[in-house]
PDB file of N, H, CA, C and O in Angstrom:
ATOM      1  N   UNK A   1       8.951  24.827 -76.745  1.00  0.00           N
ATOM      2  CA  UNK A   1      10.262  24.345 -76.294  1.00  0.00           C
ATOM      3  C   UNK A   1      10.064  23.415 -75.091  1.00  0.00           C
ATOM      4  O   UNK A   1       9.317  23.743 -74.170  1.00  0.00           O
ATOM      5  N   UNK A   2      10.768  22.198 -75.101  1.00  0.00           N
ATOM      6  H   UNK A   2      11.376  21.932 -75.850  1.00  0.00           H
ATOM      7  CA  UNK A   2      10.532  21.356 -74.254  1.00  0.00           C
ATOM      8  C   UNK A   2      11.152  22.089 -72.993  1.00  0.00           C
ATOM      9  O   UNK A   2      10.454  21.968 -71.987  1.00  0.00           O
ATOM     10  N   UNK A   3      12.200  22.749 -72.850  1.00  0.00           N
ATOM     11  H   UNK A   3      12.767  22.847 -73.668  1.00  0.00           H
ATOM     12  CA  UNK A   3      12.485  23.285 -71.296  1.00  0.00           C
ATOM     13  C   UNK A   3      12.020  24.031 -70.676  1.00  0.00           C
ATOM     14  O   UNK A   3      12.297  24.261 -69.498  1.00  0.00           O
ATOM     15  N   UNK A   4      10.881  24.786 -71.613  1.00  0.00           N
ATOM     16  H   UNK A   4      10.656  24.599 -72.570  1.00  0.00           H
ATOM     17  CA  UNK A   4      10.035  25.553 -71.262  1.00  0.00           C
ATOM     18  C   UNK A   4       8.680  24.753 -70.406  1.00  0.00           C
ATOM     19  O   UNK A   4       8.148  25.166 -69.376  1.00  0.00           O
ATOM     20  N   UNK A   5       8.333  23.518 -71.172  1.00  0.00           N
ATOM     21  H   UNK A   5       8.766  23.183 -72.009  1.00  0.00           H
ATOM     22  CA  UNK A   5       7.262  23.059 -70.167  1.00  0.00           C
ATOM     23  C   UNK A   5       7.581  22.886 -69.357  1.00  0.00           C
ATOM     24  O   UNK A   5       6.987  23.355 -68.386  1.00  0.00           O
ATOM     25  N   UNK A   6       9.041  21.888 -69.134  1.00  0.00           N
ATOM     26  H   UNK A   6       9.524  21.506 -69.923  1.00  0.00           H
ATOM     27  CA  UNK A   6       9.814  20.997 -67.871  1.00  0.00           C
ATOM     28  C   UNK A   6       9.536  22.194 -66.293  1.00  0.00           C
ATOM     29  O   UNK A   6       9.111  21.841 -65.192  1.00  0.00           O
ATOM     30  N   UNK A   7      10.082  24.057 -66.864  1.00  0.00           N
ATOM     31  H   UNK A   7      10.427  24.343 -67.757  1.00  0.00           H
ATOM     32  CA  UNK A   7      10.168  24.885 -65.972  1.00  0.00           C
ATOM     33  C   UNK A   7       9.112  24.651 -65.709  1.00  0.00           C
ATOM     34  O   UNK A   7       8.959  24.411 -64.512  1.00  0.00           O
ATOM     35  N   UNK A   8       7.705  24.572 -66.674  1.00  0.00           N
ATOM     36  H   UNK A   8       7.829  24.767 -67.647  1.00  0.00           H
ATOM     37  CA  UNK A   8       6.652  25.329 -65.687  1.00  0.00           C
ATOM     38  C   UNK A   8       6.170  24.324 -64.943  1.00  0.00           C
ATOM     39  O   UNK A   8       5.677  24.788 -63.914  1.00  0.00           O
ATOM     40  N   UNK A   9       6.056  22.661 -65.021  1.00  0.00           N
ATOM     41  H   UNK A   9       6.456  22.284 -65.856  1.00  0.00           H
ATOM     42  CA  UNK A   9       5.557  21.707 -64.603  1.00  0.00           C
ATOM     43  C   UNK A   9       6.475  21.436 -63.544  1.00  0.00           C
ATOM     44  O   UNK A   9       5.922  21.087 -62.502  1.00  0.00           O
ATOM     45  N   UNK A  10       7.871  21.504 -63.511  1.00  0.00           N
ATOM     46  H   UNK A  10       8.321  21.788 -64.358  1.00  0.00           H
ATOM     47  CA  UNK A  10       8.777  21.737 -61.937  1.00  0.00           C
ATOM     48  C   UNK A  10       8.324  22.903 -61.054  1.00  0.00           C
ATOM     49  O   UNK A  10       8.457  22.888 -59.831  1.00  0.00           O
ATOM     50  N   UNK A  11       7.795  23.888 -61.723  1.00  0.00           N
ATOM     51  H   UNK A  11       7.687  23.900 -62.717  1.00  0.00           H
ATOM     52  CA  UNK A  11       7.268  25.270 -60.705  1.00  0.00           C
ATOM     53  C   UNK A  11       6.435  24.354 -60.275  1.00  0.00           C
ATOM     54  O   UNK A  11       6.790  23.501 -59.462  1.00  0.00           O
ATOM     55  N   UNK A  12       4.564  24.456 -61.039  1.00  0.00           N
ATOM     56  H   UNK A  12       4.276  25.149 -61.700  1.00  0.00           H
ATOM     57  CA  UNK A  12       3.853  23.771 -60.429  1.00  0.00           C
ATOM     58  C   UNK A  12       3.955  22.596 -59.243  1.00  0.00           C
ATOM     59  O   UNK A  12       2.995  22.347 -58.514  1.00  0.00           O
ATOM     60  N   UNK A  13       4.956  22.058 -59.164  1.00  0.00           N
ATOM     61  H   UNK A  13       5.736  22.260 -59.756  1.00  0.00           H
ATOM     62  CA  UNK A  13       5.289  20.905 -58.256  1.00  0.00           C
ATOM     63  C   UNK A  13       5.649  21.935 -57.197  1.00  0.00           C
ATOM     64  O   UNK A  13       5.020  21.982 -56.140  1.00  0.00           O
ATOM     65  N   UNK A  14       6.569  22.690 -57.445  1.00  0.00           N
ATOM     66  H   UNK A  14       7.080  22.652 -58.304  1.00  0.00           H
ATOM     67  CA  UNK A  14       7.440  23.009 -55.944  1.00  0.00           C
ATOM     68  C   UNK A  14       6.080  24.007 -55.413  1.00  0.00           C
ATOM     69  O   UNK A  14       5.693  23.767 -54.269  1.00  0.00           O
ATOM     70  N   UNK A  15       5.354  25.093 -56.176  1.00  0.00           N
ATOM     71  H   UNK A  15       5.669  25.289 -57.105  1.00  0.00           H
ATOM     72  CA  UNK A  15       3.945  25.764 -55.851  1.00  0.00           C
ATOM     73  C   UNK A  15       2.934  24.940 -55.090  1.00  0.00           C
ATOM     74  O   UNK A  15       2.272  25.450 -54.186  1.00  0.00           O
ATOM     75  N   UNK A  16       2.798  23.614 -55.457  1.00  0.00           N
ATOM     76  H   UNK A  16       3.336  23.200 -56.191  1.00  0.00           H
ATOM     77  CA  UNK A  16       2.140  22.425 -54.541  1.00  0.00           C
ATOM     78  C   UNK A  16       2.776  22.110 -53.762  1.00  0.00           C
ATOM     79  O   UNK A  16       2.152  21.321 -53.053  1.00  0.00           O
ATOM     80  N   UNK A  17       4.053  22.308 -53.311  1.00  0.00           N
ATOM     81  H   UNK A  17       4.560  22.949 -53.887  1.00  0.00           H
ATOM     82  CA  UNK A  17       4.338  21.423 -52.312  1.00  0.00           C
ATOM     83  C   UNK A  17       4.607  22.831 -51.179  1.00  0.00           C
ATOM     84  O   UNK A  17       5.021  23.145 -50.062  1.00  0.00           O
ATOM     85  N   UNK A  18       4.278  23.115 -51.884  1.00  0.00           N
ATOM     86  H   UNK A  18       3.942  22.861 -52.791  1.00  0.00           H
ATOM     87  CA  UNK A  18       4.410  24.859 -50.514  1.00  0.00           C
ATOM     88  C   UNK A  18       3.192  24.863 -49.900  1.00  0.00           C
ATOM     89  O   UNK A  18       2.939  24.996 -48.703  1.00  0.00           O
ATOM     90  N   UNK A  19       2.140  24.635 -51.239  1.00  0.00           N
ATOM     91  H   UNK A  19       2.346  24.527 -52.212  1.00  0.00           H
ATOM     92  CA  UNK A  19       0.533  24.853 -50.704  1.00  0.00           C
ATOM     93  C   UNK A  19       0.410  23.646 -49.698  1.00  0.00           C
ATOM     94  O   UNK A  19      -0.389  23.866 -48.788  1.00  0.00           O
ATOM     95  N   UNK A  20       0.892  22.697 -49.676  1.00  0.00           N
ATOM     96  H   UNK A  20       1.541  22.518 -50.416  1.00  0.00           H
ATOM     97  CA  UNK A  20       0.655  21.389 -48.958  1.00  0.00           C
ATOM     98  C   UNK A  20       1.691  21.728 -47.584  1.00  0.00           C
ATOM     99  O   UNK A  20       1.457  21.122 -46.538  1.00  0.00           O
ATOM    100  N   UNK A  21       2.537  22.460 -47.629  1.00  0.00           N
ATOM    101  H   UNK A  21       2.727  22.952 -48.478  1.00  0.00           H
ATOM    102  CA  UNK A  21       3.641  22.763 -46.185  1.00  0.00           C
ATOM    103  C   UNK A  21       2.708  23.712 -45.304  1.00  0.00           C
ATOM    104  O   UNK A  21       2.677  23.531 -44.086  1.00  0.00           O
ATOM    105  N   UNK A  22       2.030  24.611 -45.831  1.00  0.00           N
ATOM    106  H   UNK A  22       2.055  24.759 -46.820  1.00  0.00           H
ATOM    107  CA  UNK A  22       1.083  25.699 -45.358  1.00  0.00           C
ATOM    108  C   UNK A  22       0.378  24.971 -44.636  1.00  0.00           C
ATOM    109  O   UNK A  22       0.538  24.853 -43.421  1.00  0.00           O
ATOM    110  N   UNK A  23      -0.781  24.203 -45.545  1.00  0.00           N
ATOM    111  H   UNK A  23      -0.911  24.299 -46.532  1.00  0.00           H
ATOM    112  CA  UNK A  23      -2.099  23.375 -45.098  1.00  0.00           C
ATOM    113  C   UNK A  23      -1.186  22.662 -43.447  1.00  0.00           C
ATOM    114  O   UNK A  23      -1.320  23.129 -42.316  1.00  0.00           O
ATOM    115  N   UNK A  24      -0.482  21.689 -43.772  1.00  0.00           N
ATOM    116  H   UNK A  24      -0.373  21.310 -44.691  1.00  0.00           H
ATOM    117  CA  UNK A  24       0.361  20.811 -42.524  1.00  0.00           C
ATOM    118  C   UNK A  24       0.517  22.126 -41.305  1.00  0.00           C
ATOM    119  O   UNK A  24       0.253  21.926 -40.119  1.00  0.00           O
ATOM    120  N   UNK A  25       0.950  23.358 -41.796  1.00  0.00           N
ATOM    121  H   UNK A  25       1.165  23.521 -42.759  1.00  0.00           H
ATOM    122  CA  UNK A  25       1.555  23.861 -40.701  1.00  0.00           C
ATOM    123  C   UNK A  25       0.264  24.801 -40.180  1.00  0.00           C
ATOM    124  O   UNK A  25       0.593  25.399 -39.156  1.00  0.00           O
ATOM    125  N   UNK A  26      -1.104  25.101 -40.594  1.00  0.00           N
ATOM    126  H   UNK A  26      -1.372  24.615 -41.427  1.00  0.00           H
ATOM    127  CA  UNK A  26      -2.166  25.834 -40.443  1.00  0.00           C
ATOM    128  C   UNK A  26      -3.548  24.277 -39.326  1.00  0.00           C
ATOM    129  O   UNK A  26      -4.602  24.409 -38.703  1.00  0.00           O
ATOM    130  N   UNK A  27      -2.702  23.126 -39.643  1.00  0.00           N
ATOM    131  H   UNK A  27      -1.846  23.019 -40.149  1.00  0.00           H
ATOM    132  CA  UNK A  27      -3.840  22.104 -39.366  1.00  0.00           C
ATOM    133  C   UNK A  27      -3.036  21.541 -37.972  1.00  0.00           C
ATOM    134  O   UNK A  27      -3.652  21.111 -36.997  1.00  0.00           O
ATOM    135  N   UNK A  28      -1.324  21.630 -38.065  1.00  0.00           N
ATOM    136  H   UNK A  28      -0.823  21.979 -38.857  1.00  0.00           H
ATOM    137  CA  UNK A  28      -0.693  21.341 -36.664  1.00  0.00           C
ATOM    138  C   UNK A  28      -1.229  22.199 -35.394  1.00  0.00           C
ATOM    139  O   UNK A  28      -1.582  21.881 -34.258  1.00  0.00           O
ATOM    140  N   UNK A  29      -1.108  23.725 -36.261  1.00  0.00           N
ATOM    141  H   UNK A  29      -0.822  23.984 -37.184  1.00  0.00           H
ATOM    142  CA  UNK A  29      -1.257  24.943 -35.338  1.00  0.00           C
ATOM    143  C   UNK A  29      -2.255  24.890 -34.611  1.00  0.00           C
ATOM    144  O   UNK A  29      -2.494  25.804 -33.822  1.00  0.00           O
TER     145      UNK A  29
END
């Protein structure tokens, strides 16, 4: 089902962009 990939490839994005908020806020610190 196509809305099924759309979910998991929109997770993956927002899961990267958390891992990338972490990294910024572990490299400011």
């Amino acid at each position: 089902m196509p809305t099924t990939r759309f979910d998991i490839e929109k997770f993956d994005a927002v899961t990267n962009f958390n891992l990338w908020q972490i990294w910024m806020m572990t490299i400011l610190v």
